[in-house]
N, C-alpha and C positions, 0 to 999 in steps of 0.2 A: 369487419367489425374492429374499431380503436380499442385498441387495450388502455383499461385505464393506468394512470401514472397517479405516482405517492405524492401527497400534499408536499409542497414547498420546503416544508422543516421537515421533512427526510433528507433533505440536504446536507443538515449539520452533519450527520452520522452517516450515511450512505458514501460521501465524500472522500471520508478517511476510510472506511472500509474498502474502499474498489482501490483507492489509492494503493495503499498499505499490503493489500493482496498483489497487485500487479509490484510494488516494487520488492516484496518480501520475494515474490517468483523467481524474477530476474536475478537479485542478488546472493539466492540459494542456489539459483543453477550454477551459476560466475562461481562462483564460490566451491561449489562441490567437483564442478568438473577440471578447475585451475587445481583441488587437492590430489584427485583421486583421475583424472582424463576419461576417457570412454572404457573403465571400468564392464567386466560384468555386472547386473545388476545397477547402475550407476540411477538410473528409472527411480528405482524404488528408494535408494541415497538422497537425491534430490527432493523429492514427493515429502519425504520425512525432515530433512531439513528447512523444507518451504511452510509444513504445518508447525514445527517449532517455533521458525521466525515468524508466522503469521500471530501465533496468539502472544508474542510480545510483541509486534508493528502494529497491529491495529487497537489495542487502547492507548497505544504513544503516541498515535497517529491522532485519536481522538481529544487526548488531552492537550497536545502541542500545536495542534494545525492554528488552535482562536490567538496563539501565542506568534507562531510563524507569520496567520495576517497581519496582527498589528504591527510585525516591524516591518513586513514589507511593505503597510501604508506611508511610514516611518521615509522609507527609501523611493515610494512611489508616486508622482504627481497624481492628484486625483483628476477623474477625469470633468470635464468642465461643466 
């Protein structure tokens, strides 16, 4: 059975959400374990620093992405 998929314009905001989660991830781990190394507890450090930076990356994420396409159309040949 196909699962179904979200209309088209869940893209606007989907986009930046998955975005903004995976790089908030990354650069709370980077971040926590270059302060603190393989810490006790470092798990639960990381997890808390990653929900932090997620509820501020994804509405910047949302607000800045219509902002980031335009200039890289700016920088971009369109395609033909």
């Amino acid at each position: 059975m196909a699962r179904r998929k979200l209309p088209a314009r869940a893209q606007v905001i989907l986009t930046p959400m998955i975005l903004s989660l995976l790089m908030s991830g990354v650069v709370s781990a980077v971040a926590t374990l270059t302060a603190t190394g393989l810490a006790p507890g470092v798990t639960g450090t990381i997890l808390h620093a990653w929900g932090l930076s997620y509820v501020i990356a994804c509405p910047t994420a949302i607000v800045v992405l219509p902002l980031v396409r335009r200039i890289v159309g700016l920088l971009v040949e369109s395609p033909a």
